[in-house]
C-alpha positions, 0 to 999 in steps of 0.5 A: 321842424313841426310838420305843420299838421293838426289831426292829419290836416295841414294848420292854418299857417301851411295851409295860407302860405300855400295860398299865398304862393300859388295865388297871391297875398289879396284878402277880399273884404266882402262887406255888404253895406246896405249902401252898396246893396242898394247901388247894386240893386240888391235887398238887405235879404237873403237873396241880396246877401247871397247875390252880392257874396256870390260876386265876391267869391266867384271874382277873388277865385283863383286870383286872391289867397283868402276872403274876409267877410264882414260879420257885421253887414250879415248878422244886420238881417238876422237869421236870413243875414246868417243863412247868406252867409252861410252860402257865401263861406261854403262857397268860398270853401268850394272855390279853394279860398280860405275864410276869415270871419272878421267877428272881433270876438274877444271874452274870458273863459268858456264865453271865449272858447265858445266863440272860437267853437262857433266860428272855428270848429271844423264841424261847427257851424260856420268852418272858417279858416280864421277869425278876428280877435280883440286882446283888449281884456288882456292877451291871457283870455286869448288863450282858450281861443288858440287852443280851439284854433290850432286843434282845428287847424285853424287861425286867429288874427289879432287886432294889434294897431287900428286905424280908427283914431280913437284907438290910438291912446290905448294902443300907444298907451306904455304898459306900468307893469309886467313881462312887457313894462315899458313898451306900448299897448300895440307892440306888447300884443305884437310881442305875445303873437310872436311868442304863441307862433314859437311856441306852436312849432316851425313853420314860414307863417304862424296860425297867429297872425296881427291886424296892422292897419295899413294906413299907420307907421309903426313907428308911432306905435312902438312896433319893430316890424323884426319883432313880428316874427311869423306873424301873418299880417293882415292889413286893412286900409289899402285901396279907398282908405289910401294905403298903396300896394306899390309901398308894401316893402317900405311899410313891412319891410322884411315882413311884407312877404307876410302882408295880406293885402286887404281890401273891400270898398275899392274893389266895388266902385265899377259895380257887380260887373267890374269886380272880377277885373279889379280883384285881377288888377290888385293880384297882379299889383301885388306880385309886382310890388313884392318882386314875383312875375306877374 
């Protein structure tokens, strides 16, 4: 067994688990919609973004295991949007909340490993603790990725099965030729995480994990959740798109233990002021649907 430590420093997948254990399995979404800013009295600014990020970090301290800022919402306003965010990860990283930069990067060669470098480098610009990927120009072209990733005790989520109906007839799609001929899209980007985690070493949880949407079944898409392997998951769609924390072990089955349950617009509907009882409400729902004491 790999003591799971890169360069002295503990890898991605310790270093969750831990996170999981003595918090819970909550991944904040912090999504600065203009909408929300707006209902918030915030500007689409530096000052507003800093403001709304600061409300995000402060609530999901010491209740929730990882934040997820969406990249989006922050690169609309430009070099003032990067500053924010900026803050907002630094600020997580002083709370002890690991970071997901959710950027669905995804690009061949050094294009690839350049992003993974601005968002994963741990001297980089940016730090995160993870960062979202898109396999859609073939699994290999990840590769250059994971190697920046697990050299800076970083990780990786790969988008696997969507949400977003459109994705469907590509995931499901049954592949004609090579290793994973005859299965889907989906379940052969399921397949090729399992085999980097085996390949990275012995632990609970992979530096590789999978984004399943939460809203979906499996089933349709081909996946055998036994084939998840160490994966962590990370799961949108819970809260305002309907998935239920109560139903996590009858969506994951075995692997629910691995589920990060994300969420962002359900947890902003009582405003500012309310987002810090919310994010408690959904840490204490998750310890209770998995079994732990609350």
């Amino acid at each position: 067994m790999t003591d799971g430590t890169t360069g002295g420093a503990a890898s991605f997948g310790v270093r969750l688990a831990a996170a999981i254990g003595s918090r819970s399995a909550l991944c904040v979404g912090i999504d600065p919609h203009a909408a929300t800013l707006a209902a918030w009295g915030l500007g689409r600014d530096e000052e507003g973004l800093t403001a709304f990020g600061a409300t995000l970090v402060d609530a999901a301290a010491g209740r929730a295991a990882i934040v997820k800022p969406q990249i989006a919402f922050f690169e609309a306003a430009g070099v003032a949007g990067y500053r924010a965010l900026d803050a907002t990860i630094r600020r997580a990283r002083d709370a002890g909340l690991l970071v997901v930069a959710d950027v669905k990067r995804g690009d061949i060669g050094s294009t690839g490993d350049d992003y993974a470098l601005a968002w994963l480098d741990r001297d980089g610009p940016f730090a995160a603790d993870a960062m979202t990927v898109s396999p859609y120009l073939g699994y290999g072209s990840l590769a250059g990725t994971v190697d920046v990733a697990r050299r800076n005790g970083a990780g990786v989520f790969v988008l696997a099965a969507t949400s977003n109906p459109e994705a469907r007839v590509l995931q499901t799609a049954v592949l004609a030729e090579g290793p994973r001929a005859g299965r889907s899209v989906a379940a052969g980007i399921v397949l090729d995480v399992a085999d980097d985690n085996r390949a990275g070493g012995d632990q609970p949880l992979g530096d590789i994990g999978l984004v399943l949407g939460a809203t979906l079944a499996l089933d349709d898409f081909g996946i055998d959740r036994d084939s998840i392997g160490t994966a962590p998951v990370l799961a949108p769609g819970f809260g305002a798109q309907g998935a239920r924390i109560e139903d996590l072990r009858a969506l994951y089955g075995s692997r629910a233990e691995q589920v990060l349950v994300s969420e962002s617009r359900g947890l902003l509907t009582d405003g500012p002021d309310g987002v810090a009882g919310l994010v408690a409400d959904r840490a204490d729902r998750i310890r209770r649907a998995l079994g732990a004491a609350a």
